[in-house]
C-alpha positions as CSV (number, residue, x, y, z in Angstrom):
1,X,104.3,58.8,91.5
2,X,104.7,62.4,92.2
3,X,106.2,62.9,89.2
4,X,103.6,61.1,87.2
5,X,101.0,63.0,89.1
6,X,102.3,66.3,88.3
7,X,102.2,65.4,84.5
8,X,99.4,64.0,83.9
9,X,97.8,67.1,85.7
10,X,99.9,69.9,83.7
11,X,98.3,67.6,80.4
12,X,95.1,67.4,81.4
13,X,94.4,70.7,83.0
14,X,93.2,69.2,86.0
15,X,95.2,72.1,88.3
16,X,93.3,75.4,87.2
17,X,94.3,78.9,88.5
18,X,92.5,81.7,89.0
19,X,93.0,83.4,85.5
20,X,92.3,79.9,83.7
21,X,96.0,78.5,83.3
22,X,96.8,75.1,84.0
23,X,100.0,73.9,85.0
24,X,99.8,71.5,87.4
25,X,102.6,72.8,89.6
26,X,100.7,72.8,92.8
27,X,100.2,68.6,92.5
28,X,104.2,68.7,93.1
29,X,105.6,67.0,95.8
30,X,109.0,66.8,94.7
31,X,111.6,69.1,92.2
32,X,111.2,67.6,89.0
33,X,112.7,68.8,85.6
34,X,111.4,71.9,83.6
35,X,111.8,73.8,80.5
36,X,111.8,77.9,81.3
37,X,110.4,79.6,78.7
38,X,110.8,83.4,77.4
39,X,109.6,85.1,80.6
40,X,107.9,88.0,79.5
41,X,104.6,88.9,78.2
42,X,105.6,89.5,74.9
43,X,107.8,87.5,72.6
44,X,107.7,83.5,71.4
45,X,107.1,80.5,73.6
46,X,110.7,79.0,73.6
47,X,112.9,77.9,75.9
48,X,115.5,80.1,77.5
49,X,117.0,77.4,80.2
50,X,116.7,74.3,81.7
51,X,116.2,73.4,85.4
52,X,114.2,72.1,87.9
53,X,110.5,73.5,89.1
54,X,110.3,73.2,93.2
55,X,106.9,72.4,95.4
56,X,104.9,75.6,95.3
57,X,103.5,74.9,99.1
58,X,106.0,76.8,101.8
59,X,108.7,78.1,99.2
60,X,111.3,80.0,99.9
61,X,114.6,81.0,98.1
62,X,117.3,83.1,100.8
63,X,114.7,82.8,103.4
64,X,111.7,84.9,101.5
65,X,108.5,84.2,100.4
66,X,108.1,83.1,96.6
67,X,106.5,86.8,94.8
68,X,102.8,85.8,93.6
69,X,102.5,84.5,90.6
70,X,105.6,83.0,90.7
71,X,107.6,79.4,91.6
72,X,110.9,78.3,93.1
73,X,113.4,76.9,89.8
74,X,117.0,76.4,90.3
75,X,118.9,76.5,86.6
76,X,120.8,73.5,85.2
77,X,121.7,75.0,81.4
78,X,120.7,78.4,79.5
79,X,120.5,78.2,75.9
80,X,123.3,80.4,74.0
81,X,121.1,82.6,72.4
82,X,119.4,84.4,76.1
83,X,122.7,84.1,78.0
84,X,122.2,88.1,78.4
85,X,118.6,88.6,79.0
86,X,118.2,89.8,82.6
87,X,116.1,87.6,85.0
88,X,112.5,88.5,85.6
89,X,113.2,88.8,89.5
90,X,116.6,90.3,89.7
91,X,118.7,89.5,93.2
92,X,122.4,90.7,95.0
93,X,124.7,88.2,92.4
94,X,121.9,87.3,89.9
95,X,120.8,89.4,86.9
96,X,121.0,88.1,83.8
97,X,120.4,84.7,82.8
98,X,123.7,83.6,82.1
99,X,124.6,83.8,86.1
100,X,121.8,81.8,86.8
101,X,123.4,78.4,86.9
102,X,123.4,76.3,89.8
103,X,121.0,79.1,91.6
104,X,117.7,79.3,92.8
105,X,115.5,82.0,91.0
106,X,111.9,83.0,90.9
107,X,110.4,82.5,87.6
108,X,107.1,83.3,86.0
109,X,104.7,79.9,86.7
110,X,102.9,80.5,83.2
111,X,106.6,80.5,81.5
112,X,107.1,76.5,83.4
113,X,106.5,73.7,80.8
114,X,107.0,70.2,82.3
115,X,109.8,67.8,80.6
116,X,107.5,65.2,79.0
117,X,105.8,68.6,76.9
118,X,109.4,70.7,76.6
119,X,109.3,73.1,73.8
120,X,112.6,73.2,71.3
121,X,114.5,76.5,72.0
122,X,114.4,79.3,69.5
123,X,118.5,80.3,68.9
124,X,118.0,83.7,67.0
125,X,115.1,85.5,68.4
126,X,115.5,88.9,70.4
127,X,112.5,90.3,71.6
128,X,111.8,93.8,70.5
129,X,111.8,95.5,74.1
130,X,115.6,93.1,74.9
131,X,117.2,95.0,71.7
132,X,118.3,97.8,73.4
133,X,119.7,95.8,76.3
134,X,121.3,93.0,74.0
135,X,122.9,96.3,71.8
136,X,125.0,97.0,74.8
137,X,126.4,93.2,74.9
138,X,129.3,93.4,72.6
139,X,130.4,90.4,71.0
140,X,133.4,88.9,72.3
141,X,135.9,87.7,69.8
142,X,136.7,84.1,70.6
143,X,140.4,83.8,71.7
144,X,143.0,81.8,69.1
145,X,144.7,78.6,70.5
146,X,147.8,80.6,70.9
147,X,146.2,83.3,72.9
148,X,144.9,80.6,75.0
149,X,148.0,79.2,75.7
150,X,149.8,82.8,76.3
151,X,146.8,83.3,79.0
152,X,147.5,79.9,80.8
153,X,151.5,80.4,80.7
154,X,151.3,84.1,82.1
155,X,149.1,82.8,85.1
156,X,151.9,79.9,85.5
157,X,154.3,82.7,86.0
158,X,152.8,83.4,89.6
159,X,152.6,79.8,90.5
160,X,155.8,77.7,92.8
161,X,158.5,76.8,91.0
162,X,157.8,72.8,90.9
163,X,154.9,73.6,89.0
164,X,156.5,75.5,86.4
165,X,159.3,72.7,86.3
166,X,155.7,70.2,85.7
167,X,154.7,72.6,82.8
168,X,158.0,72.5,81.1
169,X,157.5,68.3,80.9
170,X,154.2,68.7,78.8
171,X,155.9,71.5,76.1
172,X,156.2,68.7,73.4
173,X,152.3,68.1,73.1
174,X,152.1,72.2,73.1
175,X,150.1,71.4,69.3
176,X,149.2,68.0,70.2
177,X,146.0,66.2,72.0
178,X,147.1,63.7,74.2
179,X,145.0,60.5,73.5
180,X,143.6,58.4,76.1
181,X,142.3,55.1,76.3
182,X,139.8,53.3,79.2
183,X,141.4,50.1,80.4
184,X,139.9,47.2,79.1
185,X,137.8,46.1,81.5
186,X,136.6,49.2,83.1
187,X,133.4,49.6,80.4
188,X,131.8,46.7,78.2
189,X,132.4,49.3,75.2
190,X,136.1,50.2,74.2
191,X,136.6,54.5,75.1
192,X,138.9,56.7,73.3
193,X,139.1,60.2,74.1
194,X,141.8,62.9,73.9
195,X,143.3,65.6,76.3
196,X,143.9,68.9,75.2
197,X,147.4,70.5,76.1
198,X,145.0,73.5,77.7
199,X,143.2,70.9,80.2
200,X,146.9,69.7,81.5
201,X,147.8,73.7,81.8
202,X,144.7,74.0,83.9
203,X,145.8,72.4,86.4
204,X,148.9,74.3,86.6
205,X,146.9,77.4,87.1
206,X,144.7,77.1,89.6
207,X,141.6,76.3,86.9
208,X,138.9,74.7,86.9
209,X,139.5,70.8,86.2
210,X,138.0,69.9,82.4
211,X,135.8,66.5,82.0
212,X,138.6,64.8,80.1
213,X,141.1,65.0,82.9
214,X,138.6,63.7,85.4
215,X,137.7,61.0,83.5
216,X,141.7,60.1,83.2
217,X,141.9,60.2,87.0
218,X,139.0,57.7,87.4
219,X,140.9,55.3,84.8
220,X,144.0,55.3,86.7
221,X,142.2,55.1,90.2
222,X,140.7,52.2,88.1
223,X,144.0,51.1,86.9
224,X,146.2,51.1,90.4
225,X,143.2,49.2,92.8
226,X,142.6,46.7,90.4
227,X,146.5,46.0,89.8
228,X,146.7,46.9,86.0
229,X,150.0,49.0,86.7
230,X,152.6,46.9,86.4
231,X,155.0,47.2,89.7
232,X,158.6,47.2,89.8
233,X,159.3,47.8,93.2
234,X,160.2,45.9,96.3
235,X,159.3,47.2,99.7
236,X,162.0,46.4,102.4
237,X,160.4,46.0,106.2
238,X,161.7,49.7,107.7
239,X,161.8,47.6,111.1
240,X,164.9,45.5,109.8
241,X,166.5,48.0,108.3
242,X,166.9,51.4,110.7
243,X,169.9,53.2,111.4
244,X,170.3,51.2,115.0
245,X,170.0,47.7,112.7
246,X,172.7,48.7,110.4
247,X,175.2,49.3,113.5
248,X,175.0,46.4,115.7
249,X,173.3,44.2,113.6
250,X,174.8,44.4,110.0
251,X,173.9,40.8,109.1
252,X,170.1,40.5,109.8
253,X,169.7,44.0,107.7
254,X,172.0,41.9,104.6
255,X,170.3,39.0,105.1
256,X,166.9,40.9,104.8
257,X,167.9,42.4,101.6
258,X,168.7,39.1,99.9
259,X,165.8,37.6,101.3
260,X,164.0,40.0,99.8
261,X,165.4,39.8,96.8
262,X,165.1,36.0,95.8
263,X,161.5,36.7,97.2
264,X,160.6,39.0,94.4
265,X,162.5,38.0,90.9
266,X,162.2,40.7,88.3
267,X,161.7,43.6,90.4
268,X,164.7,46.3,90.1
269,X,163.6,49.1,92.7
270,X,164.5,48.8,96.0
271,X,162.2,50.7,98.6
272,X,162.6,51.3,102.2
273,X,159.1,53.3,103.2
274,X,157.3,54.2,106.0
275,X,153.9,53.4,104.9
276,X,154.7,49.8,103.5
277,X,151.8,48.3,104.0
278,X,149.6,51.0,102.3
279,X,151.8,51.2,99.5
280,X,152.4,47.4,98.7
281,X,148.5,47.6,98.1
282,X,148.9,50.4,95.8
283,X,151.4,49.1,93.8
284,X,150.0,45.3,93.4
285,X,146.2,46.3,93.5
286,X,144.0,45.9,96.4
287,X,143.8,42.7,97.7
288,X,139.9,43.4,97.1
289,X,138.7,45.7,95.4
290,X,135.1,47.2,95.5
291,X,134.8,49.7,93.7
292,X,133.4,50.5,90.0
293,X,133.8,53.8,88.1
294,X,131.5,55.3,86.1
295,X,131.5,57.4,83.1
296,X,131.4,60.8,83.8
297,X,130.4,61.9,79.8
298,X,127.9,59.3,80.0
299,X,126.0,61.0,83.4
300,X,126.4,64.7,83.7
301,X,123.2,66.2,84.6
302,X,122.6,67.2,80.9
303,X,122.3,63.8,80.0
304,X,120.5,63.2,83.8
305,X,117.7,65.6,82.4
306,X,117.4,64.7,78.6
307,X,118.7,61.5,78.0
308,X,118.5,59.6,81.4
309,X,117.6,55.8,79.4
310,X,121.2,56.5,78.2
311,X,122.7,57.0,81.8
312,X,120.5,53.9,83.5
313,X,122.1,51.6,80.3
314,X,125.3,52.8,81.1
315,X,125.1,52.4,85.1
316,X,123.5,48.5,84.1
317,X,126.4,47.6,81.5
318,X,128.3,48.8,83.9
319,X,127.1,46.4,87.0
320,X,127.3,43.8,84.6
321,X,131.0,43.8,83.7
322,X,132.0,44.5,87.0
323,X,130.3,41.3,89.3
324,X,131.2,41.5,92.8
325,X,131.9,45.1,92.9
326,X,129.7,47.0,95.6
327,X,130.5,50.3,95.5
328,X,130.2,52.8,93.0
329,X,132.3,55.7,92.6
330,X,130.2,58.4,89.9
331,X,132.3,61.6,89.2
332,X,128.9,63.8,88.3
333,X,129.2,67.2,86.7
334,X,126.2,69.5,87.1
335,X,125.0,72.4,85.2
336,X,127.9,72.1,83.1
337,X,130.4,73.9,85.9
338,X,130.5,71.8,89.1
339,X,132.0,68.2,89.9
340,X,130.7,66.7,93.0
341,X,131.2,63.2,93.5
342,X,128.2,60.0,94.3
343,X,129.3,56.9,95.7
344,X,126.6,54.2,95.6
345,X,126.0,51.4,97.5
346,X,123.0,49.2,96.0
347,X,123.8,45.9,98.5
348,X,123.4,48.3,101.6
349,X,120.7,50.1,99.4
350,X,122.3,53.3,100.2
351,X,124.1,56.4,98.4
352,X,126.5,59.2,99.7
353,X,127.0,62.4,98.0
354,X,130.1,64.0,98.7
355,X,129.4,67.7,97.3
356,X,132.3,70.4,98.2
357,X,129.4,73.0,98.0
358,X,126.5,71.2,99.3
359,X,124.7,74.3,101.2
360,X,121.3,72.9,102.0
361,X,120.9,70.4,99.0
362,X,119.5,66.9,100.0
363,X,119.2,64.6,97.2
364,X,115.8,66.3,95.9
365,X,118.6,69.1,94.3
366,X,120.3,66.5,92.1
367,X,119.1,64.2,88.6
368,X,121.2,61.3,89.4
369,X,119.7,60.0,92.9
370,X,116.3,59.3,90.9
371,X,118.0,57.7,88.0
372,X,120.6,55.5,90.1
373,X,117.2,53.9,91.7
374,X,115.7,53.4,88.6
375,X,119.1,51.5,87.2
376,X,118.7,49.2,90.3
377,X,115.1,49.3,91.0
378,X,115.5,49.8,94.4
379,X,114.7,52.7,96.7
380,X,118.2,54.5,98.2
381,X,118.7,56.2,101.4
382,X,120.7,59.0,100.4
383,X,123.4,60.9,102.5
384,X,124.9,64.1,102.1
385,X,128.7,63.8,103.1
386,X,129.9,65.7,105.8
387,X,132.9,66.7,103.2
388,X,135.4,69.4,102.7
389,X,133.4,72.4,101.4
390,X,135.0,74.8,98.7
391,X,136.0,78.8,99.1
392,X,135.9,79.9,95.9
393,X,133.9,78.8,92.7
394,X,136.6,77.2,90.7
395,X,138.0,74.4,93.3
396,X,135.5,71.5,93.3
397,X,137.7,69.6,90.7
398,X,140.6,69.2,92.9
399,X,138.4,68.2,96.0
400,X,136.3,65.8,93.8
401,X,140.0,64.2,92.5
402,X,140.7,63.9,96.0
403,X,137.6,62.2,97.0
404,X,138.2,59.7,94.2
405,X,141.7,58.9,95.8
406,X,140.7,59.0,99.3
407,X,137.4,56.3,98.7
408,X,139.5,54.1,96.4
409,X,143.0,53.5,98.4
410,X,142.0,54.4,101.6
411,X,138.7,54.5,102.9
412,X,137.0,51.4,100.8
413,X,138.3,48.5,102.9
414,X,135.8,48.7,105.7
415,X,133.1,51.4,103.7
416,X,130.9,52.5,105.0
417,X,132.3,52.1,108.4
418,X,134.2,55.2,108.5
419,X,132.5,57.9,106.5
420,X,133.5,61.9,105.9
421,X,133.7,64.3,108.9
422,X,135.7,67.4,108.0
423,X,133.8,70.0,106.7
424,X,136.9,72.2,106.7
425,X,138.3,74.5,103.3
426,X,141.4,72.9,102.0
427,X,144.2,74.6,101.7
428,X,146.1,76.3,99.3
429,X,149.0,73.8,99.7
430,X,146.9,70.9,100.0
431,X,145.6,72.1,96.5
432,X,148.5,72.3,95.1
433,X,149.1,68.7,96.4
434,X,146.3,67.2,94.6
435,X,147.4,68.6,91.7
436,X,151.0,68.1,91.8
437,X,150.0,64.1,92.8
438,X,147.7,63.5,89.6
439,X,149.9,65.8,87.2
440,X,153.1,63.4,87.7
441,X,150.8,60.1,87.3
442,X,149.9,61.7,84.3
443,X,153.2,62.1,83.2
444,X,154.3,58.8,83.9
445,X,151.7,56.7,83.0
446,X,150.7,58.7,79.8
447,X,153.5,60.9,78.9
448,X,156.6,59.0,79.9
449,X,155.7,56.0,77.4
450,X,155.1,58.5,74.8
451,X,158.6,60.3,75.0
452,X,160.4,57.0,76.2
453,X,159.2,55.7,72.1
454,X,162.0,55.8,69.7
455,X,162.8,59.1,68.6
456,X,163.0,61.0,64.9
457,X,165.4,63.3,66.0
458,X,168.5,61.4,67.2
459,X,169.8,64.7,69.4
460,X,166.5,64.7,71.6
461,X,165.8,61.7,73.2
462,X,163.3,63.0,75.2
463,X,160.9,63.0,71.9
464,X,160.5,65.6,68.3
465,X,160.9,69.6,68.4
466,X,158.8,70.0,65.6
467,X,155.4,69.4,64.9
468,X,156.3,66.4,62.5
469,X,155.7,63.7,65.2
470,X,154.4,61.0,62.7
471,X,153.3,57.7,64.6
472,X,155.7,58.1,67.6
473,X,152.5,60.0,69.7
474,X,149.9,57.4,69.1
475,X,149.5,56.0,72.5
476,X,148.7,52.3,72.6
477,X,146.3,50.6,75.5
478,X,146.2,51.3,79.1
479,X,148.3,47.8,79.5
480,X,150.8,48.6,77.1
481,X,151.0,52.7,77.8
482,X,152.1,51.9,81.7
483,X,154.2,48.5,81.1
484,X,157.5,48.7,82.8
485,X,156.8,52.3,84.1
486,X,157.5,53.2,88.0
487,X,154.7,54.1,89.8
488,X,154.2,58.5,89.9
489,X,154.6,60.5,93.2
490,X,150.7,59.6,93.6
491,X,151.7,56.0,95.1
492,X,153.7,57.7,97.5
493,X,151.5,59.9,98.8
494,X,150.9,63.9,99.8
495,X,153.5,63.5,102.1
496,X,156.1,63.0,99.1
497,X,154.9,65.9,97.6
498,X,155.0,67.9,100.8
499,X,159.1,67.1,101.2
500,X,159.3,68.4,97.7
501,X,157.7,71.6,97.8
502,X,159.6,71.9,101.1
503,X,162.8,71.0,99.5
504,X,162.0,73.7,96.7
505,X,161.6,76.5,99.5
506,X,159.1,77.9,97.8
507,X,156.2,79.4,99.6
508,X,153.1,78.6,98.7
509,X,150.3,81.3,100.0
């Protein structure tokens, strides 16, 4: 109603300031979405960004007052063509547009248009008083693939040794995009994408994590709780079978084994964990599974702000294939740069949004919270998660992955019960865990049925050395890709991964 209020009074001109302009801005009660125009006096009316326009009553940005004449915006997108135009109020990290993402600004009110009356950007004008300024911009040469990859391979050079050995298992696909496909009952639509051998690098380096990969990790989250990986493994009970067993009782540990055997016919790996019981779920799918994944193309706050019908269709399609499910997990990328993860709840009417740089945001800072709401037609109580919060800028991929895997093998059984309450940095190893866990189920359960196809070149089993690769890289579906395949060092948790960076005795800073 806000919202509406706000409009209607920008349209009408029923908000009047002292020089004659209407905007409207002082109706808000709530950020909604805004078009920031060219900011200075003289030059065309087009837009330079996107963003949202805050309540004009007691704003602040860093704990001062808004300057007069101007409002509270933080920046979603910039257009391409003003990326190097410097800010009309300049601050300590901010001055030129294009480091405006993500941040709250102060921005000319007569240069605000609402959404519902957003002007098309202009992508070729330069002011005459920003010429001199954009002169000293010098055009940067876009890199070649090649370059690309030398960049990516000279960073891996600094990195432990287990991650250079990972690197060396995706060389074959060094020309190649690695094609993808959405199990079948995870969307009502079929989805195809592709990988680019630079995303699977990325995570070697230390990168930031691309959209594509994300979206893999939510189809193989989707893949393992609802039991589409098929499992070859048998777990033995460790309590019949430790070292004081064997000795003095021989039989029972024999007579376990066979039990076990003619229990489970077909199966051809013999386990012995620790953590049976968590793993058995893993491996078989979740006895019940709650949780839906959603599309992360189909919601980013781009499409949020200018195509949000789109996102609502997807988030009801989605409801619809998936009956029964209660809890949706929503990888969301904002502004084009940072993943932060919402897990909805419509039966319990309440949402959780598990940000790894949250600051002060409440649900007022995000696009989704709105459009969730109007996808259920219900009113949400929204919760920002007491989560692990980033260092540095370029992290919040790994902690979103980890999020993912955390909600969907361990914390949905009794969620909301137990919620997030470690607002600690991760570290460096536990990083490189994350990583090192999603990397190998990558390999296995979209590389390893790749290379494992029959061969052209008899002396390399492992798949082609040249770039001639015909048919034998088109992955089939998610069913077929991971038939027969062991489950990855994922299933077997960080601890797994710990033992083998320890093994390695390489030290990870």
């Amino acid at each position: 109603m806000a919202t509406l209020k706000a409009i209607v009074a920008h349209i009408q001109g029923s908000s009047i300031t002292s020089d004659g302009y209407s905007d409207g801005l002082d109706d808000l009660e709530d950020p909604i979405p805004c078009d920031l125009l060219w900011p200075y006096s003289s030059g065309p009316e087009c837009r330079v960004a996107r963003g949202k326009v805050y309540p004009t009553r007691d704003a602040r940005i860093h704990g001062s007052c808004i300057s007069e004449g101007y409002v509270k915006v933080q920046v979603d997108t910039v257009e391409d063509a003003f990326k190097a135009i410097p800010v009309p109020k300049t601050t300590e990290t901010v001055s030129v547009l294009e480091h405006t993402i993500l941040e709250f600004i102060e921005w000319p009110r007569k240069k605000i248009k609402l959404e519902q009356v957003a002007l098309q950007p202009v992508t070729s004008y330069t002011a005459p008083q920003m010429q001199s300024h954009l002169a000293t911009v010098e055009p940067v040469k876009p890199k070649t693939q090649e370059e690309r990859y030398k960049e990516r391979l000279d960073k891996l050079e600094d990195r432990p040794k287990l991650f250079k050995e990972s690197a060396r298992r995706f060389t074959k696909c060094k020309n190649r995009n690695i094609p993808i496909d959405a199990p079948h009952n995870m969307y009502v639509k079929p989805w195809g994408e592709w990988i680019e051998y630079e995303a699977v690098l990325d995570i070697h380096i230390e990168a930031k994590v691309d959209i594509t990969f994300i979206h893999w990790w939510a189809m193989h989250l989707h893949s393992i709780v609802n039991g589409l990986h098929h499992n070859r493994c048998v777990f033995l009970n460790p309590h019949l079978i430790v070292s004081s067993e064997c000795l003095s009782n021989s039989e029972q540990v024999v007579d376990h084994i066979i039990s076990t055997k003619g229990k489970n016919p077909g199966k051809d790996i013999y386990v012995a964990p620790y953590l049976q019981g968590h793993l058995h779920s893993i491996v078989n799918g979740l006895h019940h599974n709650r949780c839906v994944f959603l599309n992360p193309h189909l919601i980013v706050s781009s499409e949020c702000l200018s195509n949000s019908e789109q996102v609502v269709d997807h988030i009801i399609s989605t409801k619809g294939k998936n009956p029964g499910k209660d809890i949706y997990v929503a990888p969301y990328l904002q502004g084009g740069s940072h993943w932060l993860l919402f897990v909805v709840c419509p039966n319990l009417r309440r949402g959780y949004i598990v940000d790894s740089s949250k600051r002060d945001n409440t649900e007022k800072n995000y696009y989704f919270p709105k459009i969730v709401e109007r996808a259920f037609e219900i009113k949400f109580d929204w919760t920002m998660a007491k989560c692990f919060q980033q260092k540095g800028d370029w992290e919040c991929g790994y902690y979103l992955m980890k999020s993912m895997y955390d909600l969907a093998l361990y914390k949905q059984t009794d969620f909301p019960k137990h919620l997030w309450d470690d607002t600690r940095h991760l570290k460096p190893m536990e990083i490189d865990q994350v990583a090192l866990t999603t990397l190998n189920a990558f390999h296995t359960f979209c590389m390893a049925q790749m290379l494992s196809s029959p061969c052209p070149n008899p002396k390399d089993n492992n798949g082609c050395e040249g770039d001639d690769m015909g048919g034998w890289c088109v992955l089939r579906n998610e069913r077929k890709r991971v038939k027969d395949l062991q489950l990855s060092s994922l299933d077997e948790g960080s601890d797994f991964i710990q033992q083998q960076i320890n093994d390695s005795g390489v030290q990870i800073h």
